[in-house]
C-alpha positions in Angstrom: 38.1 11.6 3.9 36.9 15.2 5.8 33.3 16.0 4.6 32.6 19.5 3.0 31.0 21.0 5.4 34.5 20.3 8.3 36.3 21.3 5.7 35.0 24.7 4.8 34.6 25.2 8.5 38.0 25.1 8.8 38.7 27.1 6.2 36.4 29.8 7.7 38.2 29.4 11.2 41.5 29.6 9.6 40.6 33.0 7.6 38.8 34.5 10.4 41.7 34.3 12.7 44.0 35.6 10.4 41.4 38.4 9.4 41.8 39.5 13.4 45.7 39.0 13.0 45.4 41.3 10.6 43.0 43.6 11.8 45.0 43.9 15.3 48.5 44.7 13.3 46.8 47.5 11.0 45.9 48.9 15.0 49.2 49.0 15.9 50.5 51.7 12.7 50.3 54.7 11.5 48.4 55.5 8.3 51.6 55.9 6.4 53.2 52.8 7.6 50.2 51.4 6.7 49.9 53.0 3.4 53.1 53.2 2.0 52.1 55.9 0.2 48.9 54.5 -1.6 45.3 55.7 -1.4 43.0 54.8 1.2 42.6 55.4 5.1 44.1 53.2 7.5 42.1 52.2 10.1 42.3 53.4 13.6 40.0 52.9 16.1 39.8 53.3 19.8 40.6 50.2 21.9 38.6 48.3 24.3 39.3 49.7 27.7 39.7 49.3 31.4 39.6 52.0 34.4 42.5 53.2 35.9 43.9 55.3 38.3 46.6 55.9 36.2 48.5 59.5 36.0 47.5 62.5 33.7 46.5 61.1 30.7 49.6 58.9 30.1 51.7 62.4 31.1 50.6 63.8 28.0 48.3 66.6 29.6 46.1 66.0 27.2 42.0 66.1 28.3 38.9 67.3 27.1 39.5 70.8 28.5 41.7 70.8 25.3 39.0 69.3 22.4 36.3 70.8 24.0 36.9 74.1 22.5 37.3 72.3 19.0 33.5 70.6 19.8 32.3 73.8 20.5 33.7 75.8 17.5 33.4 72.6 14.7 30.6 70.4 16.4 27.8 72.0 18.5 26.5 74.5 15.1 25.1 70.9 13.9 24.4 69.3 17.3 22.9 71.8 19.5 19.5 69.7 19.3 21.2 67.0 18.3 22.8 64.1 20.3 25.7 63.4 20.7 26.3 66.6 22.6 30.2 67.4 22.2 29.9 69.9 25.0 28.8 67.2 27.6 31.3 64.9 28.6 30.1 61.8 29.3 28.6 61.8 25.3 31.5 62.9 24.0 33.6 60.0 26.2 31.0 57.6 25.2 31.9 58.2 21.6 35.6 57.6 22.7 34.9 53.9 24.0 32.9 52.4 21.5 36.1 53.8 19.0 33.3 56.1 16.3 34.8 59.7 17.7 38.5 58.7 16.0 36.8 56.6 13.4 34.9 59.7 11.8 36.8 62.4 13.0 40.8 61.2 12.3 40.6 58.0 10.2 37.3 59.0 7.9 37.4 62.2 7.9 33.0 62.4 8.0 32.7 64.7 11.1 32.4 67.4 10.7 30.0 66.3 7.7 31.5 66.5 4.8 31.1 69.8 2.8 29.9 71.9 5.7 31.8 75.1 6.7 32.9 73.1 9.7 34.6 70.8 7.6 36.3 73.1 5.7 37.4 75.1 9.0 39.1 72.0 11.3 42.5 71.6 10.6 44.4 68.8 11.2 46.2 69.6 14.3 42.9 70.0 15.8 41.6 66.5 14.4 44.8 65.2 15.1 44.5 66.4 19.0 41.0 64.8 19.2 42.9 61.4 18.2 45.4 61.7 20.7 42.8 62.6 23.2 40.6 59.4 22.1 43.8 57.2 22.1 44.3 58.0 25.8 40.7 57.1 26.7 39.6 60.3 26.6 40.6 61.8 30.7 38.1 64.6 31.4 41.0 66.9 33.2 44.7 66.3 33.4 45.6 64.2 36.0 42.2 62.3 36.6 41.7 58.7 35.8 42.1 58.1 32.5 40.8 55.0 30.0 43.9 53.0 29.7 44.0 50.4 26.6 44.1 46.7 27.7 47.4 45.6 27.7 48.9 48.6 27.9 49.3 51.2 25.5 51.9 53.1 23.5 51.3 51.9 20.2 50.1 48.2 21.7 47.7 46.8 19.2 44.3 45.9 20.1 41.1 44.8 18.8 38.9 46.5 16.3 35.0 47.7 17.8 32.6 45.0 17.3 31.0 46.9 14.2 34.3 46.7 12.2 34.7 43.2 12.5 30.9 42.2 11.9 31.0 44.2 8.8 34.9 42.9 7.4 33.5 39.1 8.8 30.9 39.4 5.9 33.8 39.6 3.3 36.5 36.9 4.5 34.7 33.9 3.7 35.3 34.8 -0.2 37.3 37.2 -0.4 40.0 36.0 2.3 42.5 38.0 3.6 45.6 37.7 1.9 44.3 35.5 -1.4 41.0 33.6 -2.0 40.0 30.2 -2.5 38.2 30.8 -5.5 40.5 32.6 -8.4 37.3 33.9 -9.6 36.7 36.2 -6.4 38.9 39.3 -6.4 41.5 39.9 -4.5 41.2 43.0 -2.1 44.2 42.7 0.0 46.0 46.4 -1.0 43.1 47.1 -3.5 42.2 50.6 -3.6 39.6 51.5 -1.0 37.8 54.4 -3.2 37.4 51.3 -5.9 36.1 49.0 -3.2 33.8 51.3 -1.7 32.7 52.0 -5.5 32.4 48.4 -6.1 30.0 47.8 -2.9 27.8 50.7 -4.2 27.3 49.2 -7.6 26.3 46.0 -6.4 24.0 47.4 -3.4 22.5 50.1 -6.5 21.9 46.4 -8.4 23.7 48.4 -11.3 26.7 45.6 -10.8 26.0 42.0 -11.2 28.1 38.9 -11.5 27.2 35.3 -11.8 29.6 34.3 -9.9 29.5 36.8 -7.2 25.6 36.5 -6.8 25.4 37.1 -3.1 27.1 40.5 -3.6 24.0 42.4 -4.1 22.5 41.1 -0.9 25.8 41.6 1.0 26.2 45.2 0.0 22.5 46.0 0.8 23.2 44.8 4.2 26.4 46.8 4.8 25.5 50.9 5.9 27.4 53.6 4.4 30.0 53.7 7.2 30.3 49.8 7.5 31.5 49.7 3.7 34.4 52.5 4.4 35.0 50.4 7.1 35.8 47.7 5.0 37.1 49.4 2.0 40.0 50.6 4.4 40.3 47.7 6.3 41.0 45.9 2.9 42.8 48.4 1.5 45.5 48.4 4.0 46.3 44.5 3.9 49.4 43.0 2.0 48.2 40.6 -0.2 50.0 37.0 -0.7 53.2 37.2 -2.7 52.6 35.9 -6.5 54.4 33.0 -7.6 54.6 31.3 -10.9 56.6 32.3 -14.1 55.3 34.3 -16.8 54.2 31.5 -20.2 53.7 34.4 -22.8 55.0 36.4 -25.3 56.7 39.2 -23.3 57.5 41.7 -26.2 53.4 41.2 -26.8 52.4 41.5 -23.6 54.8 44.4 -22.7 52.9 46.1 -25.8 49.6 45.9 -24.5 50.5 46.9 -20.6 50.9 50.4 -22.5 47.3 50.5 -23.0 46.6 49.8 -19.0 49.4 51.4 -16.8 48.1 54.7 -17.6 45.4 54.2 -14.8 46.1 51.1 -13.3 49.5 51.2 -12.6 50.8 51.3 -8.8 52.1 55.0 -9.8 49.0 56.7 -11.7 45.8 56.3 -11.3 42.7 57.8 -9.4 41.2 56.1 -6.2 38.5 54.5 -7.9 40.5 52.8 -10.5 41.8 49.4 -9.1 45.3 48.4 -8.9 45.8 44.7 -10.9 49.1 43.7 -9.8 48.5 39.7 -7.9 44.9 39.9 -8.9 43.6 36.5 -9.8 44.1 35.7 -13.4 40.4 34.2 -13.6 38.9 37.2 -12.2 40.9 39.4 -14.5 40.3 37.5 -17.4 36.8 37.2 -16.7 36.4 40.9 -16.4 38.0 41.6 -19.4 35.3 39.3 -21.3 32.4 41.2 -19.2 33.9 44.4 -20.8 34.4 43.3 -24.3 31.1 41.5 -24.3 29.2 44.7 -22.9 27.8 42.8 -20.3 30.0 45.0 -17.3 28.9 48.4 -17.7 28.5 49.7 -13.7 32.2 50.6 -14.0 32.9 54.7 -13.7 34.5 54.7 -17.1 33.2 51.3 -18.4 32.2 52.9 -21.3 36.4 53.3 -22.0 36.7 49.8 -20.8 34.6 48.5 -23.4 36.7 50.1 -26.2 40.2 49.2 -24.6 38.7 45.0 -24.5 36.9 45.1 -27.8 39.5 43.9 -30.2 42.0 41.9 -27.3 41.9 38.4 -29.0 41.5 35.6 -26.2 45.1 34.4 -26.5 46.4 38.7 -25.3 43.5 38.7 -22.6 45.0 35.4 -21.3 48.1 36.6 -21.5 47.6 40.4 -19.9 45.6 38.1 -16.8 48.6 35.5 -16.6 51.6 38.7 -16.7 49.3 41.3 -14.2 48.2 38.2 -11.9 51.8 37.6 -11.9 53.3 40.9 -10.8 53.7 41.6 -7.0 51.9 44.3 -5.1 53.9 48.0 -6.4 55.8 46.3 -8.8 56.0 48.9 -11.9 54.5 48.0 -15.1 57.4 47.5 -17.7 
């Protein structure tokens, strides 16, 4: 018989390699293959690189004779005094290699900081321009040596900066990548990323707490601001595992109630920061329903609503809303 402890370091080697399977193959798209459609980012960074004396910039033309402009006019009002300086190459390239400058300019959208004239004034051709410059390693003029991907290039997928995978790695171990091993964790594979990154704040703002997720608190307080959008898009642009199982209930009665829940929770409506349901665990979901009904969850945006939707669901139409919703594949309509 395996002890515990080989086992769940098995389990942690098995979920970390498919976390960087999964992490390399969201590389490799674009935010709307990635997407489908749905909120939240996809995540593209820039890749680890190698020198070359490869061509001009991949024959795009592309260098920083062509952003520079855009750090002049968006960037260097904030960063005159401040470093990075966008007008000096060897920051701005520096910002290219360790993946940030495409992070927070193309995938985040944070630089220019938010709500600043700046941010209002790039477009996004111009981010869009500072991506493709960043994806080709960021060549100074065209023609000169340019910072070629390993492996290649073109679309090749390749690994995630160090800080995106220290901050997801924190995450796996419960919360998996594709399901969970305990059906009282959450799901996040496809979740939402504005919920997620909601959810971390709660819990790092101690105004969320959950017995069974006690470490949350102490995860989320460890996480920076930028390490938790990291994540939340990270998650949010996983598939989850397909559902399987068939439906025990009373389907006219639980069709009924769905009425009550589609309205902001279905894969069609909704705001960013309301969670989709569909595959979640049943456990978790009923669970939350109880927290709701009890008034013992109230760090949710509109928990106040919550409460009053869960106050008079009798156990037997929670179980069966958890069984039906854990039950219903990722963008599957609510009937």
């Amino acid at each position: 018989m395996k002890s515990p402890e080989k086992s769940e370091m098995k389990t942690w080697r098995v979920s970390r390699q498919m976390l960087l399977s999964s992490l390399l193959a969201l590389w490799a798209v674009t935010i709307g293959q990635a997407c489908g459609g749905r909120p939240g980012p996809h995540m593209e960074v820039a890749p680890e690189t190698i020198k070359t004396g490869a061509g001009s910039s991949g024959g795009s033309g592309i260098s920083y004779q062509d952003v520079k402009p855009i750090f002049e006019s968006r960037c260097m009002a904030c960063h005159t005094n401040i470093a990075p300086k966008w007008t000096d190459y060897n920051a701005a390239l520096a910002y290219v290699q360790n993946g940030k400058l495409k992070l927070r300019v193309v995938t985040l959208k944070t630089m220019p900081q938010v709500g600043s004239p700046q941010a209002s004034a790039i477009t996004d051709a111009e981010r869009s321009l500072i991506g493709q410059w960043a994806d080709l390693g960021g060549p100074e003029f065209p023609g000169s040596p340019v910072e070629t991907p390993v492996g290649g290039g073109g679309g090749t997928a390749t690994p995630p900066p160090t800080f995106a995978w220290d901050a997801a790695a924190k995450c796996v171990g419960c919360h998996g990548t594709t399901a969970t091993n305990d059906p009282r964790v959450p799901v996040l594979a496809g979740q939402r990323a504005g919920y997620i990154l909601a959810q971390l704040q709660s819990f790092r703002a101690d105004r969320r707490t959950d017995q069974v997720m006690a470490q949350m608190p102490a995860i989320a307080k460890s996480l920076t601001d930028e390490e938790m959008r990291v994540v939340a898009a990270i998650y949010s642009n996983l598939t989850p595992a397909t559902p399987t199982g068939t439906f025990t209930g009373n389907y006219d009665r639980v069709r009924s109630n769905l009425n009550m829940c589609k309205g902001c929770h279905s894969p069609q409506n909704g705001g960013a920061n309301y969670p989709f349901l569909n595959g979640q665990n049943k456990a978790y979901l009923i669970d939350q329903l109880v927290a709701f009904q009890q008034r013992s969850r109230t760090d949710y945006i509109v928990s106040d609503f919550m409460n009053l939707m869960a106050n008079d669901l009798s156990a037997t139409t929670i179980d069966e809303l958890a069984e039906y919703l854990s039950l219903m594949k990722q963008g599957d309509q609510f009937p």
